[in-house]
CHARMM-style PDB file with segment names, atoms N, HN, CA, C and O in Angstrom:
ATOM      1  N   UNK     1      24.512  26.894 139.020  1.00  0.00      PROA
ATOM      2  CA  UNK     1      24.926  26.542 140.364  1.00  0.00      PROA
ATOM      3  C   UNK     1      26.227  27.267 140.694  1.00  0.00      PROA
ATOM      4  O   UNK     1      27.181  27.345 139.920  1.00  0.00      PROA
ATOM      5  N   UNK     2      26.181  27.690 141.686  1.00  0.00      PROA
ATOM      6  HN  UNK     2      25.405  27.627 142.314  1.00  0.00      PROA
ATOM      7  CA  UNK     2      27.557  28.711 142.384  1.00  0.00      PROA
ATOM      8  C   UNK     2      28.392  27.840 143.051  1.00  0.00      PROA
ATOM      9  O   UNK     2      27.856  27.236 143.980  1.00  0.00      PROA
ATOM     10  N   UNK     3      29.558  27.606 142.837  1.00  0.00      PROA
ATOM     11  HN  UNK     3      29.993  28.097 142.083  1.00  0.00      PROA
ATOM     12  CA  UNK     3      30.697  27.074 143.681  1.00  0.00      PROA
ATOM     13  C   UNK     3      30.915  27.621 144.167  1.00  0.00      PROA
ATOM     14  O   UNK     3      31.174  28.730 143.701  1.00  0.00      PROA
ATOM     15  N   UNK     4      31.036  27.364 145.709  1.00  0.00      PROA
ATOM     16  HN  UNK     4      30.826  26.463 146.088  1.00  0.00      PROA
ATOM     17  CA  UNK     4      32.093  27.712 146.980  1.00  0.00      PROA
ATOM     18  C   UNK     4      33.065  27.470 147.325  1.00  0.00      PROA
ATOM     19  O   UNK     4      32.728  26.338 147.674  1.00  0.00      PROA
ATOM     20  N   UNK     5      34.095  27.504 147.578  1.00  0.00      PROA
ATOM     21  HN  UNK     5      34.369  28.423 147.294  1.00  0.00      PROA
ATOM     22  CA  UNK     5      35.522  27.220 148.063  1.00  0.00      PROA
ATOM     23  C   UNK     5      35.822  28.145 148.974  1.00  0.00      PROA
ATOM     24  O   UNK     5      35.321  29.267 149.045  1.00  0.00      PROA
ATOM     25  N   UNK     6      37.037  27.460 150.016  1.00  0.00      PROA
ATOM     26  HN  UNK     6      37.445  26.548 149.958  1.00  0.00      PROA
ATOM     27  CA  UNK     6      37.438  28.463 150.751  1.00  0.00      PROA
ATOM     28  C   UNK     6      39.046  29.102 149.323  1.00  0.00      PROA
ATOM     29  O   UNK     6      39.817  28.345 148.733  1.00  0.00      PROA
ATOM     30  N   UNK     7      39.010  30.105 149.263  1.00  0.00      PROA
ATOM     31  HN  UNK     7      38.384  30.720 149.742  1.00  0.00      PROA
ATOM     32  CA  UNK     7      40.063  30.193 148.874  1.00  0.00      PROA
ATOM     33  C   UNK     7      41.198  30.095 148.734  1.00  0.00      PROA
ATOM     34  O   UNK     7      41.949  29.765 147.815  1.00  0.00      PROA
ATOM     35  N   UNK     8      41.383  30.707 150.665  1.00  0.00      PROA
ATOM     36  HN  UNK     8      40.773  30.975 151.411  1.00  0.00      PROA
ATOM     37  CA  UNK     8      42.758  30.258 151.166  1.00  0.00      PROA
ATOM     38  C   UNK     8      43.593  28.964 151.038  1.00  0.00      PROA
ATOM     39  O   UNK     8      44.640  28.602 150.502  1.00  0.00      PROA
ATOM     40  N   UNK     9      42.777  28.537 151.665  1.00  0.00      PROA
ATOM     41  HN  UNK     9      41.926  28.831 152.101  1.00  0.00      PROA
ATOM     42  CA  UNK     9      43.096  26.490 151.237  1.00  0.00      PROA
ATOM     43  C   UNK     9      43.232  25.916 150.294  1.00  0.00      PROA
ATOM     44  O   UNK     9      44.133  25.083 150.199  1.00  0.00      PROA
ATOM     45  N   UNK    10      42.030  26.286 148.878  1.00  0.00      PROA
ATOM     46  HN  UNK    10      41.298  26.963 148.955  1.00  0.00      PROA
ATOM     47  CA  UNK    10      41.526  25.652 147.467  1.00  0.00      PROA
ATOM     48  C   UNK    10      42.936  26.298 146.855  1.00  0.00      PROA
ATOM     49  O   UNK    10      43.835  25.531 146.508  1.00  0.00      PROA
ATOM     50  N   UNK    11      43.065  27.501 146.757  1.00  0.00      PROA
ATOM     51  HN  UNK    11      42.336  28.124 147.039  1.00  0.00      PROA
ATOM     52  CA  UNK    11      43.470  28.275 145.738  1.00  0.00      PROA
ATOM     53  C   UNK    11      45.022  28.235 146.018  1.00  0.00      PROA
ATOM     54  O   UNK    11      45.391  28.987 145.115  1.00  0.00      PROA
ATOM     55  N   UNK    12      46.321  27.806 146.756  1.00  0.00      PROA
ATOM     56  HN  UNK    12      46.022  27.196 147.489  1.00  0.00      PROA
ATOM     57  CA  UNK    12      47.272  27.835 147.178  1.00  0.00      PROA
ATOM     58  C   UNK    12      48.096  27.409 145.950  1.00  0.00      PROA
ATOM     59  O   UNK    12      49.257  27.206 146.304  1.00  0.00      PROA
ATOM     60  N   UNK    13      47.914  27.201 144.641  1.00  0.00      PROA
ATOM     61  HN  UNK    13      46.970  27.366 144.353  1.00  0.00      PROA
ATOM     62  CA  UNK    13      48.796  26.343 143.498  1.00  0.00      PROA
ATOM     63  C   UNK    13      47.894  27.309 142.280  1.00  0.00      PROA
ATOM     64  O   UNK    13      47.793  27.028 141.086  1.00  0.00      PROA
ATOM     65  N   UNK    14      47.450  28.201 142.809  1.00  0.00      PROA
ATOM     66  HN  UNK    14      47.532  28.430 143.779  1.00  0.00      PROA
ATOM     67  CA  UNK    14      46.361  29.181 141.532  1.00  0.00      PROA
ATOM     68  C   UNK    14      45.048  28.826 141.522  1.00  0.00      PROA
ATOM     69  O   UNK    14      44.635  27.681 141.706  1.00  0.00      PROA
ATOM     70  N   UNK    15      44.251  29.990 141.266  1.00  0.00      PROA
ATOM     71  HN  UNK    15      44.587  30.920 141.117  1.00  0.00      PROA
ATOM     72  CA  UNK    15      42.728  30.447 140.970  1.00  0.00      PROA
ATOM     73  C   UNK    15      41.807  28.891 140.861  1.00  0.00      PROA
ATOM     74  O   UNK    15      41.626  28.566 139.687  1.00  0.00      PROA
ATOM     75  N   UNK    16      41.328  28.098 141.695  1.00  0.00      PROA
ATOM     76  HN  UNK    16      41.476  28.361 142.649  1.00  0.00      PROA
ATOM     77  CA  UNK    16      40.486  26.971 141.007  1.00  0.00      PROA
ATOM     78  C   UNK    16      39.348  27.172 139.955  1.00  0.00      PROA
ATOM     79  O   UNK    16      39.010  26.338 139.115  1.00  0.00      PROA
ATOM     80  N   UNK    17      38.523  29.090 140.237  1.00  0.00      PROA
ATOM     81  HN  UNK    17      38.798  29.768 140.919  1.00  0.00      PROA
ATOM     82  CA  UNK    17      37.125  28.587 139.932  1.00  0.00      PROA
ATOM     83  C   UNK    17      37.259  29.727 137.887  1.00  0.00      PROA
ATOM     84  O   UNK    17      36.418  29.939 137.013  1.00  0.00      PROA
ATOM     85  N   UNK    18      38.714  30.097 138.028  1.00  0.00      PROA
ATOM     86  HN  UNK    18      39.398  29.926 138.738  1.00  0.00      PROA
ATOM     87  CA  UNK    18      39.264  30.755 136.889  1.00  0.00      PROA
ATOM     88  C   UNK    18      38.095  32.114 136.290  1.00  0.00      PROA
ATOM     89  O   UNK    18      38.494  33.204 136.698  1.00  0.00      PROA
ATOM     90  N   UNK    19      36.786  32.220 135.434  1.00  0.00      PROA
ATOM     91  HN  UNK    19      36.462  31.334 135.102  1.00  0.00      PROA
ATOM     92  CA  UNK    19      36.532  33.323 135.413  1.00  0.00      PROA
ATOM     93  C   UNK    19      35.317  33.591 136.135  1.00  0.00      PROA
ATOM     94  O   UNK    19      34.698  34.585 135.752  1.00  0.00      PROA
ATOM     95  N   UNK    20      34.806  32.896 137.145  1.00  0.00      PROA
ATOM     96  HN  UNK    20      35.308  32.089 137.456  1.00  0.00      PROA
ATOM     97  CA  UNK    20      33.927  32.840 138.085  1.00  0.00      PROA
ATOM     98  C   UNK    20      34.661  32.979 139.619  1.00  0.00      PROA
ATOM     99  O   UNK    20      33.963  32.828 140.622  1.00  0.00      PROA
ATOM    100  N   UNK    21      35.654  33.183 139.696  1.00  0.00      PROA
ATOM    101  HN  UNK    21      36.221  33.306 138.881  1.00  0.00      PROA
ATOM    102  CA  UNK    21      36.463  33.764 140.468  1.00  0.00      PROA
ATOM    103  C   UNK    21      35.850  34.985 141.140  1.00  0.00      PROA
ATOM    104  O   UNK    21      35.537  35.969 140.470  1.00  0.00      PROA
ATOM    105  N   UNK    22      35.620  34.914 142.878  1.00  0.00      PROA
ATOM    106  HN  UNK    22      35.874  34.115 143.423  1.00  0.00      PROA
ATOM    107  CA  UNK    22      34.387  36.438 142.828  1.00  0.00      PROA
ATOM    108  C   UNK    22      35.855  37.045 143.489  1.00  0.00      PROA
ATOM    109  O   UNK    22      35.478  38.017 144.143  1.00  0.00      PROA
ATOM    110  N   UNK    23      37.304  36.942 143.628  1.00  0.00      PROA
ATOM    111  HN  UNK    23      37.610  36.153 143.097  1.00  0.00      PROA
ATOM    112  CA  UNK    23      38.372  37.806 143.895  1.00  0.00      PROA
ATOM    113  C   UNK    23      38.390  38.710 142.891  1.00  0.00      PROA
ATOM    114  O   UNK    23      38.758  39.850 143.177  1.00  0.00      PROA
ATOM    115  N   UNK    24      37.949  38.360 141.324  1.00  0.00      PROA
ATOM    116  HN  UNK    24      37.651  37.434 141.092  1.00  0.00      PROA
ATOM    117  CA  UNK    24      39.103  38.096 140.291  1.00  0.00      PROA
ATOM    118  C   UNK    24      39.069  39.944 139.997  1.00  0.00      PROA
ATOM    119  O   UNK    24      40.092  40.556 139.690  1.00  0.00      PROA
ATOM    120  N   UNK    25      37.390  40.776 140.200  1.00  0.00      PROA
ATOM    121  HN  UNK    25      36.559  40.279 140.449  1.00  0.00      PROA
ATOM    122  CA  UNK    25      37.258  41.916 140.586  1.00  0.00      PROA
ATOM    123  C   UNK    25      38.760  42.325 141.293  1.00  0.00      PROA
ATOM    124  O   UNK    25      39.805  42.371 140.644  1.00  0.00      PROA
ATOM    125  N   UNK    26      38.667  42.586 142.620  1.00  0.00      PROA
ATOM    126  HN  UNK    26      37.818  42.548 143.148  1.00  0.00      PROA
ATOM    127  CA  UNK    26      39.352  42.698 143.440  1.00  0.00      PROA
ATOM    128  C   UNK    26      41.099  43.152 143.348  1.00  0.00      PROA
ATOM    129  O   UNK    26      41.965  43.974 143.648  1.00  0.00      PROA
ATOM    130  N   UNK    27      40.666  41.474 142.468  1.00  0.00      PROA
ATOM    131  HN  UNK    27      39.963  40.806 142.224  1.00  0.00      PROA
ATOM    132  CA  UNK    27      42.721  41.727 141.979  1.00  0.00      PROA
ATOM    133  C   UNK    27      42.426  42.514 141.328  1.00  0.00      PROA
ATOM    134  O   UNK    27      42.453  43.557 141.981  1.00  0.00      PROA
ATOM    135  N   UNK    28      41.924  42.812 139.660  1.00  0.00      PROA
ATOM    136  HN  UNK    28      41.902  41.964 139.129  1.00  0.00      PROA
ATOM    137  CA  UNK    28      41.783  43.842 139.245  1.00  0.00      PROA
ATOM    138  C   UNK    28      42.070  45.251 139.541  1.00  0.00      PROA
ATOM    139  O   UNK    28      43.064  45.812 139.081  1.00  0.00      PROA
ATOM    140  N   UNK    29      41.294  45.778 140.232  1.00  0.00      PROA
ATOM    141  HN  UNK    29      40.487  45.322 140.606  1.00  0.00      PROA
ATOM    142  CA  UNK    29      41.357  46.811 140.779  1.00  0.00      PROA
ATOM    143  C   UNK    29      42.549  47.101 141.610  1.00  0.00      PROA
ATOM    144  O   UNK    29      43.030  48.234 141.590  1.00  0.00      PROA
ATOM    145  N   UNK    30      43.107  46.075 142.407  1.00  0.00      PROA
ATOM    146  HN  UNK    30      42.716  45.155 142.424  1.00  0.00      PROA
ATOM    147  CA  UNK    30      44.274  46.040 143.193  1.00  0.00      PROA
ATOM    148  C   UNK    30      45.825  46.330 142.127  1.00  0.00      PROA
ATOM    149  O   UNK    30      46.562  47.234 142.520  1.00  0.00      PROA
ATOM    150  N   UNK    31      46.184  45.670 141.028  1.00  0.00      PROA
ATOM    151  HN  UNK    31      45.585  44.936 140.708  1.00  0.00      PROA
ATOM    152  CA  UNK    31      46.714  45.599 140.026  1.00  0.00      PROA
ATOM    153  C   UNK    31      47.008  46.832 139.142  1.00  0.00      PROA
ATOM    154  O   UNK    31      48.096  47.212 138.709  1.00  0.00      PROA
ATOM    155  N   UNK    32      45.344  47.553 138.922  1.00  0.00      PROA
ATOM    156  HN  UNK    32      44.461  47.245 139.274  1.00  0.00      PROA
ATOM    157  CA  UNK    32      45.214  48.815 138.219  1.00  0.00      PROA
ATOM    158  C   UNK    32      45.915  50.059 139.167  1.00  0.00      PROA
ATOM    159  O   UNK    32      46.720  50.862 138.697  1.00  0.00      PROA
ATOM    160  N   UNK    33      45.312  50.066 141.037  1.00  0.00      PROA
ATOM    161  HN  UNK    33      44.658  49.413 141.419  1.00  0.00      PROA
ATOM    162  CA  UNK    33      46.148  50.828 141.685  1.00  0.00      PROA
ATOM    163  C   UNK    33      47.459  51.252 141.722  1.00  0.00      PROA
ATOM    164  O   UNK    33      47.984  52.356 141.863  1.00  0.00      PROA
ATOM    165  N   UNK    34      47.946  49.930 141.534  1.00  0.00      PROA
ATOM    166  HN  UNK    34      47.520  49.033 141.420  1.00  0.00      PROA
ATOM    167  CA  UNK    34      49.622  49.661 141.852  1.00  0.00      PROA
ATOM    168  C   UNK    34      50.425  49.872 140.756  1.00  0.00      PROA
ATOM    169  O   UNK    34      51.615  50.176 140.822  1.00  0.00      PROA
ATOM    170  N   UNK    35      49.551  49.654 139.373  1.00  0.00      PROA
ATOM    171  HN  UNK    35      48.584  49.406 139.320  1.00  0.00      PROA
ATOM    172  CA  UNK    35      50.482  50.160 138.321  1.00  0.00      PROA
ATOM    173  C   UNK    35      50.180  51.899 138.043  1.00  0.00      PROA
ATOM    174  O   UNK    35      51.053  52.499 137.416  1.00  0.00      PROA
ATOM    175  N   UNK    36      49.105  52.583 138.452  1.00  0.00      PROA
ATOM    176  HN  UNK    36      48.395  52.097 138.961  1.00  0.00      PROA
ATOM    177  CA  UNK    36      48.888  53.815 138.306  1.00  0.00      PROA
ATOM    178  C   UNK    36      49.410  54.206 139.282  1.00  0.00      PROA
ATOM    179  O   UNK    36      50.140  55.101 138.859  1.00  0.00      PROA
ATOM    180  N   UNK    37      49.531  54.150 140.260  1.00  0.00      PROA
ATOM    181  HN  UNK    37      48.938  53.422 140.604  1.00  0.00      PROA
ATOM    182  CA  UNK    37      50.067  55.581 141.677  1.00  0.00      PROA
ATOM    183  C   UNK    37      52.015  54.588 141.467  1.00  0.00      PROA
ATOM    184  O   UNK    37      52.308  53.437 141.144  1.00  0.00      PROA
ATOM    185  N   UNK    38      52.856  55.808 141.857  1.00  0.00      PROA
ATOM    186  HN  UNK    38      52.617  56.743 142.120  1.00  0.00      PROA
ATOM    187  CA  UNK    38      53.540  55.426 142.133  1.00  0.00      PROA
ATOM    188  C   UNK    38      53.809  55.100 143.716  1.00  0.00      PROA
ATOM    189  O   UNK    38      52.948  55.248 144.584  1.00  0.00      PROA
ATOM    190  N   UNK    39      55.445  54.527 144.006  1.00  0.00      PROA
ATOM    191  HN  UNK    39      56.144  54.407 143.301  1.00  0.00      PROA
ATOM    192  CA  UNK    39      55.451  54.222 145.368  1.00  0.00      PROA
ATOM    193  C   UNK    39      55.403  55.338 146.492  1.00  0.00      PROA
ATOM    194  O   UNK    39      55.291  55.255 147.715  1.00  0.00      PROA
ATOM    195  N   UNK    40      55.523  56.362 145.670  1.00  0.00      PROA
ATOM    196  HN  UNK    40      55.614  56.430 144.676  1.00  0.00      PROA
ATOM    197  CA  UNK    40      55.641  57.765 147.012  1.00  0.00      PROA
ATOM    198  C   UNK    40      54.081  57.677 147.183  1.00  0.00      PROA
ATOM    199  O   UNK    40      53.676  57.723 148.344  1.00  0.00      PROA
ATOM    200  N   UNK    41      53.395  57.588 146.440  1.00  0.00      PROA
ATOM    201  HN  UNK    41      53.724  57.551 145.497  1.00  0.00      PROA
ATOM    202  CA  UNK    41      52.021  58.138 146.686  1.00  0.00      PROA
ATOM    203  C   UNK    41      51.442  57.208 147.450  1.00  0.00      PROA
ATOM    204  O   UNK    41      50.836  57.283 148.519  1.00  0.00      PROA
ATOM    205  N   UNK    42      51.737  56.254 146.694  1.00  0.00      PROA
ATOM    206  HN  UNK    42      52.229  56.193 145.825  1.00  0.00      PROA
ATOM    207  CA  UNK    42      50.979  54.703 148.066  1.00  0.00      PROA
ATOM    208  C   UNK    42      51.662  55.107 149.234  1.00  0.00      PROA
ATOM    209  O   UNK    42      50.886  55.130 150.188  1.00  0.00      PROA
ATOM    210  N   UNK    43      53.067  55.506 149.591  1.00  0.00      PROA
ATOM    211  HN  UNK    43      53.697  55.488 148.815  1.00  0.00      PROA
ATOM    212  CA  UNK    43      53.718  55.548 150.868  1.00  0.00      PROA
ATOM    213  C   UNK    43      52.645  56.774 151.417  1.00  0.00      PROA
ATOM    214  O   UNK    43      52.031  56.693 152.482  1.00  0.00      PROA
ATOM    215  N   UNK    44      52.564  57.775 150.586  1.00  0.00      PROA
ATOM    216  HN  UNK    44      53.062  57.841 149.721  1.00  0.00      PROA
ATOM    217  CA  UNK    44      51.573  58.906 151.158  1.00  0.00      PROA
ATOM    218  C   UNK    44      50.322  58.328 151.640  1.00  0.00      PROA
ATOM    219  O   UNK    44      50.124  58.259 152.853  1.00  0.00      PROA
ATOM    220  N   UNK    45      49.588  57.970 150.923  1.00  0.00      PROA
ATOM    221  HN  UNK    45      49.749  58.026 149.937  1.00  0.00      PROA
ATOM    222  CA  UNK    45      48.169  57.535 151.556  1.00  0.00      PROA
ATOM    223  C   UNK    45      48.283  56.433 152.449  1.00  0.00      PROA
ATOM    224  O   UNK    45      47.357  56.344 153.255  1.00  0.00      PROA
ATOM    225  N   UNK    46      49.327  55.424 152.527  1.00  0.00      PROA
ATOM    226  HN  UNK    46      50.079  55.496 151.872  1.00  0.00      PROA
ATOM    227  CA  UNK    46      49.767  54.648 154.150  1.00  0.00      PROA
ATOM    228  C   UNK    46      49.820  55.785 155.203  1.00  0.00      PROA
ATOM    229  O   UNK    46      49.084  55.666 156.183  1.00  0.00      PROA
ATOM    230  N   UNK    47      50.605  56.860 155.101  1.00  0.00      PROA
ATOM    231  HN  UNK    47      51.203  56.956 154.305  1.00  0.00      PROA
ATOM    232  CA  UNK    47      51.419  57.672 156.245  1.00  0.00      PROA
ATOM    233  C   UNK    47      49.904  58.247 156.924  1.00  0.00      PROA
ATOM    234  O   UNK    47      49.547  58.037 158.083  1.00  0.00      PROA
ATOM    235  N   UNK    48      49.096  59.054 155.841  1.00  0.00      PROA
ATOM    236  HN  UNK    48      49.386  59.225 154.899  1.00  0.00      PROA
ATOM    237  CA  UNK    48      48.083  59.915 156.258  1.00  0.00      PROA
ATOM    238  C   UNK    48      46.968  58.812 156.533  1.00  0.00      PROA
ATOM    239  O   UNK    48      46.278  59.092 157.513  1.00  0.00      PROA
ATOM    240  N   UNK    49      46.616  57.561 155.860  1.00  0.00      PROA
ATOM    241  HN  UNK    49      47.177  57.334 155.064  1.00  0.00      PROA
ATOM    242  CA  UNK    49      45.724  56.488 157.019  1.00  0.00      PROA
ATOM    243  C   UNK    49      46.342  56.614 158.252  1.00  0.00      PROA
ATOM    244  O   UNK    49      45.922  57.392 159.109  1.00  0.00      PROA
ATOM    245  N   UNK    50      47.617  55.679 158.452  1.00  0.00      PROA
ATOM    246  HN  UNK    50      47.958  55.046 157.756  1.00  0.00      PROA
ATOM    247  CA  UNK    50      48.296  55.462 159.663  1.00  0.00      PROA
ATOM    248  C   UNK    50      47.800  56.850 160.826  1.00  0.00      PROA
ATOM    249  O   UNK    50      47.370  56.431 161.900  1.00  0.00      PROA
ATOM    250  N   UNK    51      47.843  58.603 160.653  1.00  0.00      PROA
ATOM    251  HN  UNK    51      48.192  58.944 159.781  1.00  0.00      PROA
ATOM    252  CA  UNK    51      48.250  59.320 161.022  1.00  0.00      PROA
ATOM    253  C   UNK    51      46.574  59.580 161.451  1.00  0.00      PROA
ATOM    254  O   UNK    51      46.312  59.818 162.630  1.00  0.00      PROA
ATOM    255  N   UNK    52      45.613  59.527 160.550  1.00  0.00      PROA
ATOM    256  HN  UNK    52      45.826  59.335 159.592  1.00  0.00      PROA
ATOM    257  CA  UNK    52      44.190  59.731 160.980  1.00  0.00      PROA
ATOM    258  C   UNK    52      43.749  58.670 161.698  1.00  0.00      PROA
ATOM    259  O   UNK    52      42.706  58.951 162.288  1.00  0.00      PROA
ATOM    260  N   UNK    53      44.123  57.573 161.882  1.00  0.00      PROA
ATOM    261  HN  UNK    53      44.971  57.345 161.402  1.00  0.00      PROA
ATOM    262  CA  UNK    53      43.462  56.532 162.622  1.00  0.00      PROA
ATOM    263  C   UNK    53      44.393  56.874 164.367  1.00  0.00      PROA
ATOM    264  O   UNK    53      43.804  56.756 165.441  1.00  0.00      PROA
ATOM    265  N   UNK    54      45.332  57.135 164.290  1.00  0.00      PROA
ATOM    266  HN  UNK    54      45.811  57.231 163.417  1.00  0.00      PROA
ATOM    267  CA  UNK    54      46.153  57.830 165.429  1.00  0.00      PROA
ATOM    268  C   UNK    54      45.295  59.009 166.151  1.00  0.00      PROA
ATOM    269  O   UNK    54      45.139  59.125 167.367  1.00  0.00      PROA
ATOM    270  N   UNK    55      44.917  59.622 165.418  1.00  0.00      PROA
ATOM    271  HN  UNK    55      45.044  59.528 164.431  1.00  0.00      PROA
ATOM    272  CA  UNK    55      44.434  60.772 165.580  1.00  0.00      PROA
ATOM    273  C   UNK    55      43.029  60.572 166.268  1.00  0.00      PROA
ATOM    274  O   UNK    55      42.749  61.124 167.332  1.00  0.00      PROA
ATOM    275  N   UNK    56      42.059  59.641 165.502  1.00  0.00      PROA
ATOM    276  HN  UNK    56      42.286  59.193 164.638  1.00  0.00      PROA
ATOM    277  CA  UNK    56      40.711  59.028 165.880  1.00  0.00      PROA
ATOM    278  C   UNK    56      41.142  58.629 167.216  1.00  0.00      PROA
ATOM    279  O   UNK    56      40.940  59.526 168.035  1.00  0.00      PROA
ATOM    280  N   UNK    57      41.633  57.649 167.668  1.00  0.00      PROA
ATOM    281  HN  UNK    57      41.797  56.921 167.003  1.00  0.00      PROA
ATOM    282  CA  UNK    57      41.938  57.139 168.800  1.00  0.00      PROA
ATOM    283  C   UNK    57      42.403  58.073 169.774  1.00  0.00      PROA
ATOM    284  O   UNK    57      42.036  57.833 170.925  1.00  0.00      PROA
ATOM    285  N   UNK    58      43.021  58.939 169.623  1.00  0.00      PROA
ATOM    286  HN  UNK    58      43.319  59.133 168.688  1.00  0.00      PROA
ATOM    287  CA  UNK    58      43.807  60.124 170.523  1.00  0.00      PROA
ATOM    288  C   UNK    58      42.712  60.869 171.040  1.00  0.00      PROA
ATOM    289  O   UNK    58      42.695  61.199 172.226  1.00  0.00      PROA
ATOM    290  N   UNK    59      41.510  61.253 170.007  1.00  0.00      PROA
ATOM    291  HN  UNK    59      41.524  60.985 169.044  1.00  0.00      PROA
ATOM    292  CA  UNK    59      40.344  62.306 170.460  1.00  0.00      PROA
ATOM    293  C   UNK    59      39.576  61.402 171.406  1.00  0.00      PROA
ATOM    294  O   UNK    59      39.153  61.887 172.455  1.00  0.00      PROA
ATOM    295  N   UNK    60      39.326  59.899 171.067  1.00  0.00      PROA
ATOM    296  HN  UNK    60      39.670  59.504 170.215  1.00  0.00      PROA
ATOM    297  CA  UNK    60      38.269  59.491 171.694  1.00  0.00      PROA
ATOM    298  C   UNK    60      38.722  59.175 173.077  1.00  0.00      PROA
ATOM    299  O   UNK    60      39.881  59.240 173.489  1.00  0.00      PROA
ATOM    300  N   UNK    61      37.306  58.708 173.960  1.00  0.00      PROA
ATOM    301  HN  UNK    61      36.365  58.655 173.626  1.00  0.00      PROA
ATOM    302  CA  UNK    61      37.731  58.743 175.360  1.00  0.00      PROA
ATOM    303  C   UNK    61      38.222  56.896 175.310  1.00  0.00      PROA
ATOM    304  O   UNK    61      38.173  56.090 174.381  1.00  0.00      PROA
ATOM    305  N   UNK    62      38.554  56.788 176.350  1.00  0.00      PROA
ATOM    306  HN  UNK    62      38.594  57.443 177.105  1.00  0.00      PROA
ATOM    307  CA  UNK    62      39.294  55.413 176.301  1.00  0.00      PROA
ATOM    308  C   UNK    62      37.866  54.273 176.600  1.00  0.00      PROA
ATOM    309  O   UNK    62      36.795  54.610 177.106  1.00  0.00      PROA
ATOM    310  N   UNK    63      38.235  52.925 176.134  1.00  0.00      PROA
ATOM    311  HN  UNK    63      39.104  52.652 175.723  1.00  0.00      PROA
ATOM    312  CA  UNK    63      37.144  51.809 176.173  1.00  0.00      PROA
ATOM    313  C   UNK    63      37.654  51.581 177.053  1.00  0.00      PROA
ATOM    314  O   UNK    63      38.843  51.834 177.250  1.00  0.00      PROA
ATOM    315  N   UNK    64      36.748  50.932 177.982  1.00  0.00      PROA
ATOM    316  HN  UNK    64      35.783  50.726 177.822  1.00  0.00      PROA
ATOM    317  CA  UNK    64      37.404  49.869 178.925  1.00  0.00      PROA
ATOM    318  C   UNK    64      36.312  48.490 178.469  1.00  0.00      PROA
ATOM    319  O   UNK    64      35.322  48.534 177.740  1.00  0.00      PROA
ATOM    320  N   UNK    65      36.802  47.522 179.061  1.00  0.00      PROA
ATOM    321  HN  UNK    65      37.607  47.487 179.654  1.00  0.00      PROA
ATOM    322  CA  UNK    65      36.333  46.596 179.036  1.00  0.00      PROA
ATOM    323  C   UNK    65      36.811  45.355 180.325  1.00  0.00      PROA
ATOM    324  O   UNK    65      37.889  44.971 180.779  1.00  0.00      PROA
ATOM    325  N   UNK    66      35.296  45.006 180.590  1.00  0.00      PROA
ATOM    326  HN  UNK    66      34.421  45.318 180.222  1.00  0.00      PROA
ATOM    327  CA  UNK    66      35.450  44.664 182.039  1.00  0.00      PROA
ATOM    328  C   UNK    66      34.649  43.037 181.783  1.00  0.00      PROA
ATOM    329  O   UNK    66      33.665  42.820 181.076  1.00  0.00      PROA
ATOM    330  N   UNK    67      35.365  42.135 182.532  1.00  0.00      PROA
ATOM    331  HN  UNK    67      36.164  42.312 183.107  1.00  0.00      PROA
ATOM    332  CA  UNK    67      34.406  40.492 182.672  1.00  0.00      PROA
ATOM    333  C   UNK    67      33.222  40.534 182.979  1.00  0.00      PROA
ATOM    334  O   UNK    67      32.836  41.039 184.033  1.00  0.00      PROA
ATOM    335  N   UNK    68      32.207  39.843 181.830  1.00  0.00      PROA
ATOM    336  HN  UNK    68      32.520  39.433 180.974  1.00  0.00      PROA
ATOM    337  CA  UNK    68      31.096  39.116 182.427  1.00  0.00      PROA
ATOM    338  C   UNK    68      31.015  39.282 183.676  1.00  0.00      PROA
ATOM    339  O   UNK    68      30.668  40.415 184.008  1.00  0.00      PROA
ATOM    340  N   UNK    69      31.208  38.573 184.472  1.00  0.00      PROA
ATOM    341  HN  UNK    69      31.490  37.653 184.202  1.00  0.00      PROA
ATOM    342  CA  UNK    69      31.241  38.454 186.065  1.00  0.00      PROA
ATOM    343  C   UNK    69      31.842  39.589 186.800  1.00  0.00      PROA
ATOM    344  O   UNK    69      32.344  39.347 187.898  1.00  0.00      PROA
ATOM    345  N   UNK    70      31.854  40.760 186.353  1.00  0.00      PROA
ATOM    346  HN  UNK    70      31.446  40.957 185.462  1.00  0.00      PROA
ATOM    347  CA  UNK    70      32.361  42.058 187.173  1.00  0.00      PROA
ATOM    348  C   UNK    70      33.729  41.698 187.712  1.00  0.00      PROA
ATOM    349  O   UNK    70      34.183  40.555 187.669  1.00  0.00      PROA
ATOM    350  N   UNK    71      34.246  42.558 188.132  1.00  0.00      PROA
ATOM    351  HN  UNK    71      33.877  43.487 188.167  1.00  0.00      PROA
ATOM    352  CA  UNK    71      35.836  42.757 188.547  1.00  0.00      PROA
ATOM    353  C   UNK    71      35.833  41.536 190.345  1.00  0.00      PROA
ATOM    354  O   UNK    71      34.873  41.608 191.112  1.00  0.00      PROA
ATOM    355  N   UNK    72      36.741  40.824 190.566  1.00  0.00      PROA
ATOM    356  HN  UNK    72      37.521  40.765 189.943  1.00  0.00      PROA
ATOM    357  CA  UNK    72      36.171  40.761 191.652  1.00  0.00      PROA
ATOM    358  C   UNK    72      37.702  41.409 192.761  1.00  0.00      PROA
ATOM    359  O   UNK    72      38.830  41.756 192.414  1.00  0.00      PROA
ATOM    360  N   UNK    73      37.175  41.352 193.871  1.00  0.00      PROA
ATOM    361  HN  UNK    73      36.258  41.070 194.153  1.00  0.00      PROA
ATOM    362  CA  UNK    73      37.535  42.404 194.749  1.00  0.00      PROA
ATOM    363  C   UNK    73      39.047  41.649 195.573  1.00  0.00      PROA
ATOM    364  OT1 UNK    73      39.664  42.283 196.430  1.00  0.00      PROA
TER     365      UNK     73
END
């Protein structure tokens, strides 16, 4: 049987469900990042996300978005 929890809520005092934990991946990997790259390099791959998602938005044409009930006059 699989336990559910919300995490946010359950988990606020540490991990409830310990090695059935489906984060526990996650941190992992999060943990392994942060001790392998240093801080310039994480600052690098922030700057160049930040700078391509700028960029995406700049090429595209603009959304609009208009009410259900059309604009009224």
């Amino acid at each position: 049987m699989t336990q559910t929890i919300n995490c946010a809520v359950e988990c606020t005092q540490g991990c409830k469900l310990g090695d059935q934990c489906p984060s526990a991946e996650a941190r992992a990997q999060a943990s392994q990042f942060i001790e392998t790259k240093s801080l310039d390099q994480i600052l690098a791959l922030a700057e160049e996300s930040v700078r391509r998602k700028a960029q995406e938005r700049s090429s595209s044409a603009p959304q609009w978005v208009f009410p259900e009930d059309g604009i009224q006059p």
